[in-house]
C-alpha positions as CSV (number, residue, x, y, z in Angstrom):
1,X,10.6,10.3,-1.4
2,X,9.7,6.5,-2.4
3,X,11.6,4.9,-5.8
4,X,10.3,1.6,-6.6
5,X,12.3,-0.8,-8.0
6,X,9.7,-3.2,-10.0
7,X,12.2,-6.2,-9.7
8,X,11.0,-9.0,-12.3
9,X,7.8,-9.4,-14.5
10,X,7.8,-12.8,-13.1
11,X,5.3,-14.0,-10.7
12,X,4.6,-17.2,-8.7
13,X,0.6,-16.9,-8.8
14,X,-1.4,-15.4,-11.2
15,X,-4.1,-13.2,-8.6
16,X,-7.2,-12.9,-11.0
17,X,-7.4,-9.2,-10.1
18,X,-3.9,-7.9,-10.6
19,X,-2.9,-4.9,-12.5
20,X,0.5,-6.0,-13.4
21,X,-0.2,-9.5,-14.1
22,X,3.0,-11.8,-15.1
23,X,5.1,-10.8,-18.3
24,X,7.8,-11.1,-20.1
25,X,9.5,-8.1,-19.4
26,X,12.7,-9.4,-17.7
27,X,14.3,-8.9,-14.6
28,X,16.3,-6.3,-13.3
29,X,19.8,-5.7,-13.4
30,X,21.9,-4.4,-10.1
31,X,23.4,-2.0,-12.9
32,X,19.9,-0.4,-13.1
33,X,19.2,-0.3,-9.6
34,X,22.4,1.2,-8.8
35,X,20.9,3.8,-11.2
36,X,17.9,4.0,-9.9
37,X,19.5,4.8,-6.5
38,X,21.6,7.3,-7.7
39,X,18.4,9.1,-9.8
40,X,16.4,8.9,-6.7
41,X,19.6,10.5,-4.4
42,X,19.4,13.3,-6.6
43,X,15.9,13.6,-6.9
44,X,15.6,14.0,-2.9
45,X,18.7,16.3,-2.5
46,X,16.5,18.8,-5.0
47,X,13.7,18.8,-3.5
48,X,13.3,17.2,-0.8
49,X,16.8,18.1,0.6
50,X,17.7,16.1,4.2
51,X,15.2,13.6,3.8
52,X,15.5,9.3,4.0
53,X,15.2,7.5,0.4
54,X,12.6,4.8,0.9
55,X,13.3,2.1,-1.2
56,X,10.4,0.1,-1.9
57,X,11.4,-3.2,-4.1
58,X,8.0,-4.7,-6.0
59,X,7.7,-7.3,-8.6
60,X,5.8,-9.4,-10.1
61,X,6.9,-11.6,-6.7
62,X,10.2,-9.2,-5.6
63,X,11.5,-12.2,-3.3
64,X,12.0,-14.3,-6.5
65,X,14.9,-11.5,-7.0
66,X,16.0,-12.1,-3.0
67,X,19.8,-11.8,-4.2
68,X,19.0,-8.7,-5.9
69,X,17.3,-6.9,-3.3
70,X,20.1,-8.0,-0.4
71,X,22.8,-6.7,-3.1
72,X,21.0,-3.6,-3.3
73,X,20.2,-3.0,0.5
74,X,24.6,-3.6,0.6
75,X,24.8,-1.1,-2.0
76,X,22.2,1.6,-0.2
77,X,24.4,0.8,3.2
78,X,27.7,1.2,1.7
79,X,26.6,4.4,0.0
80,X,25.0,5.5,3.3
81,X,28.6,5.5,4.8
82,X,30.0,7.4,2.0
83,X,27.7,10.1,1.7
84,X,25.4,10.0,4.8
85,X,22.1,9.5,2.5
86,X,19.7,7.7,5.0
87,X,17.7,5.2,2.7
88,X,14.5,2.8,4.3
89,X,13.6,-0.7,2.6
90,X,10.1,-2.2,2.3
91,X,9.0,-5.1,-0.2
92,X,5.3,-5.8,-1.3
93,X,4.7,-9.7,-1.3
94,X,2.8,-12.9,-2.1
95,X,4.5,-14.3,1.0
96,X,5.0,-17.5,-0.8
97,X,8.6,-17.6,-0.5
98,X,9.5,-15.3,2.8
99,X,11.3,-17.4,5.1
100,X,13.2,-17.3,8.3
101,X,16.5,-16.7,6.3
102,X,14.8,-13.3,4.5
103,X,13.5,-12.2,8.3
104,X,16.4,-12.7,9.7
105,X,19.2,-12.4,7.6
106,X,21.8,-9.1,8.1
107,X,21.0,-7.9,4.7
108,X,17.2,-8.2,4.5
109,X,16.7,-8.0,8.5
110,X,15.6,-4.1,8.3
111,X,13.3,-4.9,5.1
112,X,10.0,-3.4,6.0
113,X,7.5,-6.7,4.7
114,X,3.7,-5.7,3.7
115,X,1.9,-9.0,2.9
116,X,-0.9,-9.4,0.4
117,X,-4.0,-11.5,1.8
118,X,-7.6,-11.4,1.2
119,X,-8.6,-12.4,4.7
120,X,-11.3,-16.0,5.0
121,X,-10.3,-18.9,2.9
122,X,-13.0,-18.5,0.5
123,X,-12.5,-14.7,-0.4
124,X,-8.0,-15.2,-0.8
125,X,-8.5,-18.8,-3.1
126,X,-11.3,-16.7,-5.0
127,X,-8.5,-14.7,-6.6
128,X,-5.3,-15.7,-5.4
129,X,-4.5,-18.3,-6.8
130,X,-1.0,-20.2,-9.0
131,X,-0.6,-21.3,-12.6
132,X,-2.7,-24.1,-11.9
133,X,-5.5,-22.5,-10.2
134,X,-4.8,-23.5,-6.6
135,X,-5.7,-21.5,-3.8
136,X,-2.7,-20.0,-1.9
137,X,-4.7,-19.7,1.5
138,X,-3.2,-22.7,3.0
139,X,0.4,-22.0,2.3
140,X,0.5,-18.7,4.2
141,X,-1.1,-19.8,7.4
142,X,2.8,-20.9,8.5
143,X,4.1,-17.3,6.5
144,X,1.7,-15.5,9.0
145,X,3.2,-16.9,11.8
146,X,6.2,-16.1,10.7
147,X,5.8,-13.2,9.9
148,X,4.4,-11.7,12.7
149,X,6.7,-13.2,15.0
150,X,9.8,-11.2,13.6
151,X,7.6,-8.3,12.5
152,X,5.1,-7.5,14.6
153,X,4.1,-4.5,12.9
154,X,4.0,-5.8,9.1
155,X,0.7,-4.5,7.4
156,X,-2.1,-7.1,5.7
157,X,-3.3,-5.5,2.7
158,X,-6.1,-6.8,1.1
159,X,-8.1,-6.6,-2.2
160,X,-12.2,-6.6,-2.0
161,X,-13.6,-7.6,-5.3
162,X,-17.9,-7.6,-6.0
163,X,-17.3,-11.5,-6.2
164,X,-15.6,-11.7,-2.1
165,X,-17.7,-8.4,-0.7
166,X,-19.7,-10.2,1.2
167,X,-16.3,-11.9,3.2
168,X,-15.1,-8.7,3.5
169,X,-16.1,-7.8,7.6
170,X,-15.0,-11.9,8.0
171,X,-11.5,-11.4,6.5
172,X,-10.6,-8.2,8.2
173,X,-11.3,-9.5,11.5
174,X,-9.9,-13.2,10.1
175,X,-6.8,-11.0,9.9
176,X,-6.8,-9.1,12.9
177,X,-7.2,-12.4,15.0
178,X,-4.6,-13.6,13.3
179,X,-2.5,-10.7,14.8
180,X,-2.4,-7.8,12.0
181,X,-2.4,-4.4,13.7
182,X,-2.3,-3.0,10.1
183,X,-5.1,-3.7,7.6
184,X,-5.1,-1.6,4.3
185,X,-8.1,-2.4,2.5
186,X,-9.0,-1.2,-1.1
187,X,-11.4,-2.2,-3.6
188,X,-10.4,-3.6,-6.9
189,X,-11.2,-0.8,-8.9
190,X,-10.9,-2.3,-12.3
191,X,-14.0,-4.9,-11.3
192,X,-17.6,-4.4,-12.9
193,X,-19.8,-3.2,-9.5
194,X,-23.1,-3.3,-9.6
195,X,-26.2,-1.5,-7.5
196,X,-26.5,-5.4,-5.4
197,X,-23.0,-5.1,-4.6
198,X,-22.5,-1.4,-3.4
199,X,-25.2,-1.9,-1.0
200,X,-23.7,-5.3,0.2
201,X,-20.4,-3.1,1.0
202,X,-22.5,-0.6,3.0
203,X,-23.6,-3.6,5.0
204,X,-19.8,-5.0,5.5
205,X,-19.1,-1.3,6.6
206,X,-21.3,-1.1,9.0
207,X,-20.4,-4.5,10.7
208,X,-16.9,-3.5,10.5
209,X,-17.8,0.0,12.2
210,X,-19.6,-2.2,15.0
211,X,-16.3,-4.3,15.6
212,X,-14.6,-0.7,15.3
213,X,-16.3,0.3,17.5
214,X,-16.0,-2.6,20.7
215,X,-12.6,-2.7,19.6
216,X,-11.3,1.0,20.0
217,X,-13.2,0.0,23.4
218,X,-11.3,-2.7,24.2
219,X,-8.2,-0.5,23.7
220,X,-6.8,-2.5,21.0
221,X,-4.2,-0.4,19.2
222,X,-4.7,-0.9,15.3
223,X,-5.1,0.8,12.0
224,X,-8.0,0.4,9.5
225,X,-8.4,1.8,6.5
226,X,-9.7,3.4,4.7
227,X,-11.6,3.9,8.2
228,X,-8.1,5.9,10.0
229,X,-8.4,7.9,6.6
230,X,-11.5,9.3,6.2
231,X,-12.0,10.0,10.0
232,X,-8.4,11.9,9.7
233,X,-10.0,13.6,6.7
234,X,-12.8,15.4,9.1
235,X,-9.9,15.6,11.9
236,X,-7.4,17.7,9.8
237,X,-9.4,19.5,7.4
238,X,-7.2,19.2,4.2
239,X,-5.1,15.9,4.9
240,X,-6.5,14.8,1.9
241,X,-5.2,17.5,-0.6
242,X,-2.1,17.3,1.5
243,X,-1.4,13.5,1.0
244,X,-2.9,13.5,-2.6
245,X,-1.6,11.5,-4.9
246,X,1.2,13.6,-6.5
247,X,2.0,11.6,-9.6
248,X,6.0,11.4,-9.9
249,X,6.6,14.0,-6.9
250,X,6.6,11.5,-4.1
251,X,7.4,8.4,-5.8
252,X,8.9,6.7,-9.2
253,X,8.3,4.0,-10.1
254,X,11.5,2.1,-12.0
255,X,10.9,-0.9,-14.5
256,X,13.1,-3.7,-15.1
257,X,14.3,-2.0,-18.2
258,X,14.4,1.1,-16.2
259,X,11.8,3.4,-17.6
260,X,10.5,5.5,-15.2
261,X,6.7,6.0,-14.6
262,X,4.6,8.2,-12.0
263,X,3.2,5.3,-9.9
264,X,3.0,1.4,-10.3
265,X,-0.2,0.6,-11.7
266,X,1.9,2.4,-15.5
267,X,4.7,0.0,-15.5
268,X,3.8,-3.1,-16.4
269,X,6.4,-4.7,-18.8
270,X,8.3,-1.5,-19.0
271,X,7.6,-0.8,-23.0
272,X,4.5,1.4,-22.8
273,X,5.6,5.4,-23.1
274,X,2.3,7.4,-22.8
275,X,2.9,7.3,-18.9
276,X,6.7,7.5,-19.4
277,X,8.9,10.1,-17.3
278,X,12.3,9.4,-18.5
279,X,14.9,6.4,-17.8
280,X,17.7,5.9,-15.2
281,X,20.2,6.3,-18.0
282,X,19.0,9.9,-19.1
283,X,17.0,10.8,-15.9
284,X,13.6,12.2,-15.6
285,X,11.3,13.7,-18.2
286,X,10.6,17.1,-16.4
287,X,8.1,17.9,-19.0
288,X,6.2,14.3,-19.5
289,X,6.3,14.7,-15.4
290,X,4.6,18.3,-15.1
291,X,2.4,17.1,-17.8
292,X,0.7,14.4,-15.6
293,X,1.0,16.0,-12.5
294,X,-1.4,18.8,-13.8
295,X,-3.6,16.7,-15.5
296,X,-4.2,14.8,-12.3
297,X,-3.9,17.5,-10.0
298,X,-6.8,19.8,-12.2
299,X,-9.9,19.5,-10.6
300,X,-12.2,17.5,-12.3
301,X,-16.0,18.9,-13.6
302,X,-17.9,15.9,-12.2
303,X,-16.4,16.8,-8.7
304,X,-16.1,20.3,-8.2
305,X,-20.0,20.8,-6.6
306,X,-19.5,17.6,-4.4
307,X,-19.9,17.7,-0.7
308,X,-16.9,16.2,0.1
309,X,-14.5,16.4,-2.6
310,X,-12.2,17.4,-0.3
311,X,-12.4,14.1,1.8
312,X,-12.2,11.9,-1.1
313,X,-9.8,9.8,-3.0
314,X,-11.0,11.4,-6.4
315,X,-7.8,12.8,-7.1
316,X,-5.8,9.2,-7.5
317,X,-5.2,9.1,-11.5
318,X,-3.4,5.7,-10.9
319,X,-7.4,4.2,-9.6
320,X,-8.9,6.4,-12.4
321,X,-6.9,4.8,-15.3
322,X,-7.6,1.5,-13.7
323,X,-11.3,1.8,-13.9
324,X,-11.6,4.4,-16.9
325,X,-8.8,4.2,-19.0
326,X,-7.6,7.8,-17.8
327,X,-6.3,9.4,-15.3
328,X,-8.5,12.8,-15.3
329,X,-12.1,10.8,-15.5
330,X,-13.4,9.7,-12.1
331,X,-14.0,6.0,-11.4
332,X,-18.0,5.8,-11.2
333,X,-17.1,3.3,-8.5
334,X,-14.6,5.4,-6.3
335,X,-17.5,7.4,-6.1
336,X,-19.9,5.3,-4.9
337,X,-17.5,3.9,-2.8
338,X,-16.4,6.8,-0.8
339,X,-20.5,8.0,-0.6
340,X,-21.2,4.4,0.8
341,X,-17.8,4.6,3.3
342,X,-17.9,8.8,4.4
343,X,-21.5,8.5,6.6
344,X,-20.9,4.8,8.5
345,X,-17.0,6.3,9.2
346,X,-18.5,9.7,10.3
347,X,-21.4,8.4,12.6
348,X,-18.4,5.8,13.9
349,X,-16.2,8.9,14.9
350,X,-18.8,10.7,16.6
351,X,-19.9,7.9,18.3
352,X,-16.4,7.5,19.8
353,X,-15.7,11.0,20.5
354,X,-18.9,12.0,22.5
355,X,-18.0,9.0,24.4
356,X,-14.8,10.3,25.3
357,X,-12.8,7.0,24.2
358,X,-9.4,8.2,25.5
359,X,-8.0,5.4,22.9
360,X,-9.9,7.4,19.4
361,X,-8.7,10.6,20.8
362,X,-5.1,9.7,21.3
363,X,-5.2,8.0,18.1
364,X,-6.6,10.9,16.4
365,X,-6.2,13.8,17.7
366,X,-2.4,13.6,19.4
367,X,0.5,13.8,16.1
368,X,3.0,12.0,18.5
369,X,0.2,8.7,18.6
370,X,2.0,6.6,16.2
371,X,5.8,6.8,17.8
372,X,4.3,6.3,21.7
373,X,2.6,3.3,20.5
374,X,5.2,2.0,19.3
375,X,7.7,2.9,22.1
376,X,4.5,1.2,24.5
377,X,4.7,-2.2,21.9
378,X,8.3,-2.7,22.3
379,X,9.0,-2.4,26.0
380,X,5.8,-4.6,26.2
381,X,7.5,-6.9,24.0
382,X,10.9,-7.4,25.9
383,X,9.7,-9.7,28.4
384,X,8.3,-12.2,25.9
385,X,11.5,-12.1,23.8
386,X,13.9,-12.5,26.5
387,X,12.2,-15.8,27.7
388,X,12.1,-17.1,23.6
């Protein structure tokens, strides 16, 4: 269970893509993310009973609220000892204003960081830009350092628009150079895609399945997606519906005011109540909540003779709306995507597996992968910190 705390409206660049772009919706109060805490505690013990609360915090820019998320990590701690609640902490950032203080301090020191970055200079300052229409690509070169340096493990996730496609097998391995091991990659959904530029992204697949490819190899341990996806959608028949997107059931969403919505991409300045599910103060709308679950979760006519609608992200009503205004219509371009991605990821796999790549088959085919990598990285890593 995942309750995200949508700290401030406020933002320090103004990304030409973004969802949620900067409003005047206010910040949030400690008052409403104690609430929020206490919603989600309960939410958890009833249905998910013994499990950790992750608490994600997101903005707008979260770190402009650095105070707020260090009071509420004290908070989740001190409640932790009262109650024995395990709770987990990520923030979603710009990285403009993560520091040394944020990475190291005892308060924000366990904060799981996931940086946004759209990989080559000329695909991040295409859309990521501040009020003035600067480029931010230049400022984060020291943040990446950083970064990596007291998180080794922090994820890249980047944004591929029709305008920066053709950057997009540059950027990822831009970022991977750099030092990522995790690169989430998504399209911007919202974006008008044409023919020219679905076949441009079949071309930057298939020079990102070629350095796939040499890389797995290589042995380099790292996670690609949507590549790791869809190969673990042919793996385990059914991941898919299993890790569907199950608006409100895994994760709220809190805004400043402290409405609750099913997912981020409804909140924006708090006051919009067609994607409501209640409020911190009253606590979830079961029926509101039901209500969009089912109409996201009903399979939709367009899909149900499709090939592989079982390996597909067709089910995400927060992409849908996005791109289509509602959550039960089907992006015309998540389809073409995942018809352009399925083939180059499947001939990838097979390629790999008839090979024998004792790497691809650990990775996919062996649950306990993920926690023996990262036992492997940190002993590997003691050597170099002891000399530091």
């Amino acid at each position: 269970m995942h309750l995200t705390l949508h700290l401030t409206g406020r933002c320090n660049l103004r990304c030409r893509y973004c969802y949620s772009a900067p409003h005047g919706g206010g910040d949030m109060s400690l008052e409403t993310a104690k609430a929020a805490v206490a919603l989600g505690m309960e939410v958890l013990r009833r249905e998910r009973p013994g499990g950790s609360l992750g608490v994600i915090f997101f903005g707008g820019e979260p770190l402009l609220k650095r105070n707020l998320i260090a009071e509420v990590v004290r908070h989740c701690r001190s409640v932790e000892e009262q109650t024995g609640q395990l709770f987990h902490f990520k923030v979603t950032t710009n990285g403009l204003l993560l520091d040394e203080d944020f990475l190291t301090d005892p308060d924000t020191s366990e904060v799981f960081v996931a940086l946004s970055h759209d990989g080559v200079r000329a695909a991040h300052d295409r859309h990521r830009v501040d009020a003035g229409g600067n480029g931010s690509f230049d400022r984060l070169e020291p943040v990446v350092e950083l970064l990596l340096r007291h998180r080794p493990h922090a994820p890249v996730m980047m944004v591929v628009t029709p305008s920066t496609v053709r950057h997009f097998a540059r950027g990822v391995r831009f970022l991977r150079k750099r030092g990522f091991r995790y690169l989430i990659c998504s399209l911007d959904y919202g974006a008008e895609w044409r023919n020219g530029h679905i076949r441009e992204l079949r071309r930057q697949y298939g020079t990102l399945a070629t350095w796939y490819y040499r890389a797995t190899r290589r042995e380099e341990k790292f996670y690609f997606s949507p590549f790791e996806v869809k190969i673990g959608s042919h793996v385990r028949p059914g991941s898919c519906k299993a890790e569907r997107c199950e608006l409100g059931r895994r994760q709220i969403s809190v805004a400043p005011n402290g409405r609750l919505y099913p997912c981020v991409q409804f909140v924006g300045d708090g006051s919009n109540t067609d994607y409501a599910i209640g409020h911190v103060e009253t606590g979830i709308d079961e029926t509101a909540r039901e209500r969009l679950y089912a109409l996201n979760a009903a399979e939709k006519d367009t899909c149900s003779s499709c090939a592989i609608r079982d390996r597909c992200n067709h089910y995400c009503g927060c992409l849908n709306r996005q791109a289509t205004g509602r959550i039960d219509h089907v992006s015309p371009t998540l389809c073409a995507h995942e018809r352009t991605v399925m083939p180059v990821v499947d001939r990838l796999a097979e390629r790999l597996y008839r090979r024998g790549n004792a790497l691809f088959i650990q990775k996919h085919y062996n649950e306990l992968f993920p926690l023996v990598s990262l036992v492997e990285d940190t002993v590997a890593r003691r050597p170099a910190q002891a000399t530091e």
